[in-house]
N, C-alpha and C positions, 0 to 999 in steps of 0.2 A: 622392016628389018631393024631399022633403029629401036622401034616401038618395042623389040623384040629381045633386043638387048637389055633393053634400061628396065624393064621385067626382072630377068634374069640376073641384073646386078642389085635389085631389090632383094631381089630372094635370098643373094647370097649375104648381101648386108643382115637380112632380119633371122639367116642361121647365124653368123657370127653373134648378135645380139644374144640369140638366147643359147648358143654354146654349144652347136652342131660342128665345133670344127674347124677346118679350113677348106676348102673346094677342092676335090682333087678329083683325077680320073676313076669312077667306077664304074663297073659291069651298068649292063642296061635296066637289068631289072630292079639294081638299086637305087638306077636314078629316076626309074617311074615311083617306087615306093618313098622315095625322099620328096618325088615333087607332089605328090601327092598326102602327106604327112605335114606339108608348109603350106599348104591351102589349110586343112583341117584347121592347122594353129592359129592360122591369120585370122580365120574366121573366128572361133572360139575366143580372137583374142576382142575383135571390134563387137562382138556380140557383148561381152562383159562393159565393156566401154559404155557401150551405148545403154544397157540395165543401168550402169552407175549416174550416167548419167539425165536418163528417165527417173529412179529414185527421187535425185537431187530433186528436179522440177515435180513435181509431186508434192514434197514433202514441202517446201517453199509456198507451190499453190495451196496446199491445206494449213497453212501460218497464216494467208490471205481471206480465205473466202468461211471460217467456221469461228464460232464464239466460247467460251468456257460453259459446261451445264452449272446454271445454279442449285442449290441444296436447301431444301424445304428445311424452315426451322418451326422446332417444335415447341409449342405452346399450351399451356393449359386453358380450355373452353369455359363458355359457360353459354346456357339458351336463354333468349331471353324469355320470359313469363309474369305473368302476375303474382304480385304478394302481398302481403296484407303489412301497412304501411301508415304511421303516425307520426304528426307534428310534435316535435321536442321541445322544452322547454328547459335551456340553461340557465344554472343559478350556481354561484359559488358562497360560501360561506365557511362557517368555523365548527368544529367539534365542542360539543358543549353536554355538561349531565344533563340530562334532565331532571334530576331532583337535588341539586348539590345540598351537602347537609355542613355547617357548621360547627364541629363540639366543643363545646367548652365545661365548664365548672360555675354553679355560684359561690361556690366557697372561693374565697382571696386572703390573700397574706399566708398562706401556708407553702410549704416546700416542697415540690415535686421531688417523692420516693423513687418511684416508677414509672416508664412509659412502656406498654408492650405491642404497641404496632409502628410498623413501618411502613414509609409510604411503597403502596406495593402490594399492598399486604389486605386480602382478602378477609373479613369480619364476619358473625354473626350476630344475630338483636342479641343483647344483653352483653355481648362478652365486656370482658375488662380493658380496657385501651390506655387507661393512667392511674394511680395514686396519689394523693396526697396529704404529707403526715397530717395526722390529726392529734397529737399529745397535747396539745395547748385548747384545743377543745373536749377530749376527755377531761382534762382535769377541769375547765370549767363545767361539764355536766354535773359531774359529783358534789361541784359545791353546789351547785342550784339542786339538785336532790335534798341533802342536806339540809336546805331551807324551806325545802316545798316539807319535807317531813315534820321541821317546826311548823310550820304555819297551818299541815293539815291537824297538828297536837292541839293547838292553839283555837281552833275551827271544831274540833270535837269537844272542847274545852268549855265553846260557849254554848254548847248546844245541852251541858250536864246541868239538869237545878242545882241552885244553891245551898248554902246549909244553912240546917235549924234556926241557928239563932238568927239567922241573918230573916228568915223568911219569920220569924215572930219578931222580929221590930217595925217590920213593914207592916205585920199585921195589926201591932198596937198603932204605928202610924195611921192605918186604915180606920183604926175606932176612933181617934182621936180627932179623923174628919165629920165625924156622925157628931160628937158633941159640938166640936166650930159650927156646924150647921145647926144645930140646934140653938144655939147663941144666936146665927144671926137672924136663924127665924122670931126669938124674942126680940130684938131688934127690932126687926120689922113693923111686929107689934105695938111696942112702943110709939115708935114713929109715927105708926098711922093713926093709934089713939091723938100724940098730940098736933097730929096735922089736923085730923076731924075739931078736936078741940079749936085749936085757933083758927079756924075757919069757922067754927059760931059764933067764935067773940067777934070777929070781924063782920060777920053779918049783924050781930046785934047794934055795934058801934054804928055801923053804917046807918041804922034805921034812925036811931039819936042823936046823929047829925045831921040827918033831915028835920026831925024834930024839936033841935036846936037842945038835946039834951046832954050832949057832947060834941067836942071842938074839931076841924077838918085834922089836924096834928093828928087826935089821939087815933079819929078813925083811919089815916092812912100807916100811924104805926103800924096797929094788930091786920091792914092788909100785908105789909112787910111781912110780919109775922106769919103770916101763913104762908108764906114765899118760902122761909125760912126753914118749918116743918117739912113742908113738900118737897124739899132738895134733901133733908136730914132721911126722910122717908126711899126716895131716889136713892140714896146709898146706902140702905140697910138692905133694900132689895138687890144691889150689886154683887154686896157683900155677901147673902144667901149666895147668887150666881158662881162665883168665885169660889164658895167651899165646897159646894156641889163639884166643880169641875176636877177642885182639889181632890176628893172623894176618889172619881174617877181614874184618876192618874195614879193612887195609890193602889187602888183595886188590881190596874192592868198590871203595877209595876210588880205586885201582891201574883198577879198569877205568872208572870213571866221567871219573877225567882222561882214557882213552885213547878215549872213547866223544864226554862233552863235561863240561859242568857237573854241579854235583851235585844232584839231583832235588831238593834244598826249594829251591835256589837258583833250579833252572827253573821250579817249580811259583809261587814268589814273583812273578817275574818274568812270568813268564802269566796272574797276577790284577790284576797291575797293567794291561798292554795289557788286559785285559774292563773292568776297573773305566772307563776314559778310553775306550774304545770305547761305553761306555751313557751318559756322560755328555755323550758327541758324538751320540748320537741323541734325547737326554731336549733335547739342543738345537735339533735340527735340529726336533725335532715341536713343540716351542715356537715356531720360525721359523714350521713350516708352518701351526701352530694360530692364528697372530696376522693369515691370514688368514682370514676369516670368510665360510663358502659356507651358500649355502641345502639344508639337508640333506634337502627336497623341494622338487614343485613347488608352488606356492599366492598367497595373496595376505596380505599383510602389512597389519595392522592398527596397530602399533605401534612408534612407534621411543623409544627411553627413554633412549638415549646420544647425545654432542655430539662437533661437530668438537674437537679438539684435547684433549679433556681427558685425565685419567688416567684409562686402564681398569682397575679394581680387582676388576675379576671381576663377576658379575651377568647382568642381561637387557640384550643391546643390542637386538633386534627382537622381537616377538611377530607371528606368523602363524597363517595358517587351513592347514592340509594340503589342499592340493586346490581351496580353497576352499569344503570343503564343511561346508553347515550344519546344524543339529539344532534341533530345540524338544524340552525338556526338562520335563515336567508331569506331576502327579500326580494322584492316580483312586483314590476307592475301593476296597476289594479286589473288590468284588458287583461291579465295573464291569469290571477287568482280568481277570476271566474270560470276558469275553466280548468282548477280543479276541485277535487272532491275530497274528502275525508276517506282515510281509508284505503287509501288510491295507492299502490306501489310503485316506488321510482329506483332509479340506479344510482348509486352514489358510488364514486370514484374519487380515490388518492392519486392517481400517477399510477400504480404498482398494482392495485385492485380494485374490483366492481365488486359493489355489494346490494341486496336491494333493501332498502329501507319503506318506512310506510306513513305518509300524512294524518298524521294525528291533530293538529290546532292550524286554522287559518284563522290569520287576525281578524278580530270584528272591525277594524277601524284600519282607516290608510289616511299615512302622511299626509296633512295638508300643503307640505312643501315640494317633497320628492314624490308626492304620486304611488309611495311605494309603502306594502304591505307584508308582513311577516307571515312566514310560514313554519313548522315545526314538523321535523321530520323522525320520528322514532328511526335509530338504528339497531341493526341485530347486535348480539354479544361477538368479539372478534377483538382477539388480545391483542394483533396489531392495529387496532383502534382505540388512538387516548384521544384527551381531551386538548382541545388546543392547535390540532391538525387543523389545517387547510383541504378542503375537498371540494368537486363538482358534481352536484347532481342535476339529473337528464330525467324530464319528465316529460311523459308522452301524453299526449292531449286529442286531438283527431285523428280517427282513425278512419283510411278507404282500402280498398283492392288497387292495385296499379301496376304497370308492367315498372318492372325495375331491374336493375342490374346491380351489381357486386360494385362499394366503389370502388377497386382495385384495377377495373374494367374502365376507369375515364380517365382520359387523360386532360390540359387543360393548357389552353393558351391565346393569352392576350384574354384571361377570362372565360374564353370562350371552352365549354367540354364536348369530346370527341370518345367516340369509341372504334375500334377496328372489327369492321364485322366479315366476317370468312362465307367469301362465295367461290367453288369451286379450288379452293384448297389458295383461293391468294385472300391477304388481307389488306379489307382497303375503308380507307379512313372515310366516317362519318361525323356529322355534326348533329349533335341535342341539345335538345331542351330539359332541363332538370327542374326535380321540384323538392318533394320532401324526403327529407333521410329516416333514415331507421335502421339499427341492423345493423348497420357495415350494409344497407342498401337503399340505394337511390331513384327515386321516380321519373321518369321518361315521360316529357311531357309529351314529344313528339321524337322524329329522328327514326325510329325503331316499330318494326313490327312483331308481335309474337311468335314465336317458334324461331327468328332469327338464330344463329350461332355468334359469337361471339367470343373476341380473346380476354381472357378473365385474367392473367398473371402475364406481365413479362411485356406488356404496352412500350415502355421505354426500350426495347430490343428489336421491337417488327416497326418498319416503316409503311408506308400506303404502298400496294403494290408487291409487297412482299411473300413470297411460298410459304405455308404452314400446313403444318400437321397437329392435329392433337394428343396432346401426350397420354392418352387417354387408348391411343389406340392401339 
């Protein structure tokens, strides 16, 4: 009964809550439908209750017991495989012509008129590059002209005979040698008669002074005497010598007037015309030499003389031959055996690769530094002057080898790793490397062929990491 009440003041409680009212007397059939209309609600209301509070516990358990999905990051691949793979060889050095040309002039003391190139400025063989005046060497041509024309007057001069009268006094000189030789052949005569004479008196003396018919005195006189003849005799026959030669010298001197001048006088006179004839060419080449041609084609890096000054001899332009250029660097001796002439290498500023080609290996290495010259032709390429700084990369042994991109290693404590993808995770490995080439690097070990591998973006995936290829 009590139990039956405190129901019933339930009830009337949880109508006033939800606003049924106040409790008063009705009909019967409204108080079945009312107490049945307070069930419905009670229930309806504990059922919501209990959803809210199932929710709750739910939503709590699954903050407990589940993790966030991670998200595959995507990467660019690469497989690993073999490729064809050479030992490099780094060398730095300097930009250099290969044929630098220096120009200048023999002509000095004169004023530079002209200069028409600038450094910069592209030439060919012959062109004109400088000026300068020549007025002071003109006017010395024309006088040495001038005198070469005396001197070839003077040279034709001695080559004309002489005149008439002059050649008939040479020729009465010439007759007048025939009678002096006739004199001294009577001479002669003479002398030899009185040598034969006193040479018998001397023999007869001599016999009479054995015979005591004359004194030792008289016979060593007329020996005297016949000393005396025979030297007299000695110089009659000179004297012939000497007109005879006379003769001769009239004769030639006789045909030289009748021919022309006398052969030292022509020969004099023909070294003077040579002499002013070279010094009219020693001029002329001074003219031609004061101007100043390009003695190839090339480009001109230098100019080091001014308008108007005095050229005193020296560099007026410095140029490239051709324009062509050279890197110039050196190499252990163990390294230049192992290239070749001919061989094409890479040569690099910073900004571009070019490939260049070995033209001269030194014949000889430093006895100090162990090191040898190399010369490397470069291609034509405007933004290559001389005087750059570069590095060339020559490749020397070549094999097959599995390699990879070096983009693909990463590296620590020295040590190089790659991230290789199996089953869409990436997970760190450890290699062996060897020789580069490429932008690639050889796998001594570490790696199998046909592996995958992450080729970009290493610093973004860790060991363990989801990946995808971007690829796909």
């Amino acid at each position: 009964m009590l139990e039956t009440q405190e129901k019933e003041k339930t009830t009337c409680s949880v109508e006033r809550f939800i606003g049924f009212g106040k409790p008063e007397s009705k009909p019967e059939s409204k108080r079945v439908f009312l107490k049945n209309k307070r069930l419905w609600l009670g229930l309806a209301f504990g059922s919501a209750l209990a959803l809210v509070i199932g929710m709750g516990s739910f939503v709590a358990g699954q903050g407990k017991s589940e993790k966030p999905v991670k998200r595959a990051i995507t990467v660019e691949t690469a497989r690993v495989d073999k490729h064809s793979l050479a030992r490099e060889i780094k060398a730095t050095g300097t930009v250099m012509a290969r044929d630098p040309l220096e120009i200048g002039s023999q002509a000095s003391g004169l004023k530079i008129d002209l200069l028409l190139a600038e450094e910069g400025d592209w030439v060919e063989k012959g062109q004109i590059l400088a000026r300068l005046n020549t007025d002071i060497l003109n006017a010395q041509l024309k006088e040495e002209q001038a005198i070469l024309d005396n001197a070839a007057a003077s040279y034709q001069k001695s080559l004309q005979p002489n005149r008439q009268e002059e050649i008939n006094m040479q020729r009465a000189s010439l007759d007048s040698t025939a009678a002096d030789i006739a004199q001294k052949e009577a001479a002669i005569a003479r002398a030899s008669a009185e040598y034969n004479n006193a040479l018998s008196i001397s023999e007869r003396y001599s016999s009479l002074y054995r015979e005591g018919g004359a004194t030792a005195q008289e016979a060593e006189q007329k020996r005297t005497d016949v000393q005396s003849y025979k030297a007299a005799l000695e110089t009659a026959k000179e004297g012939l010598r000497q007109a005879k030669l006379n003769r001769e010298r009239e004769r030639l001197r006789l045909d030289e007037m009748q021919t022309g001048g006398r052969r030292e006088d022509i020969s004099i006179a023909a070294s003077t015309v040579a002499q002013h004839r070279a010094r009219i060419e020693q001029l002329q080449a001074q003219i031609a030499q004061a101007i100043v041609r390009a003695p190839a084609a090339g480009l001109i890096v230098e100019r080091s003389a001014h308008l108007g000054e005095i050229y005193n001899g020296g560099i007026i332009y410095k140029m490239i031959r051709d324009g062509e250029l050279e890197l110039q660097a050196k190499l252990p001796q163990q390294d230049l055996d192992q290239i070749r002439l001919g061989q094409e290498v890479l040569v690099s500023d910073g900004k571009r690769t070019l490939t260049g080609k070995v033209w001269l290996l030194a014949p000889s290495v430093d006895s100090t530094s162990r090191l040898g010259k190399i010369r490397i032709a470069l291609p034509t390429d405007k933004d290559l002057k001389a005087g750059m700084f570069v590095t060339t990369t020559i490749a020397t042994v070549s094999r097959d080898s599995l390699a990879v991109p070096e983009s693909a290693l990463a590296y620590e404590n020295d040590k190089a790793s790659v991230l290789v993808i199996e089953n869409g995770i990436a997970h760190k490995r450890r290699v062996n490397t060897g020789l580069r080439h490429d932008r690639y690097v050889e796998i001594l070990d570490g790696l199998q062929a046909g592996e995958t591998i992450v080729k970009e973006g290493t610093v973004f995936v860790a060991d363990g990491d989801l990946v995808r290829s971007a690829t796909l």
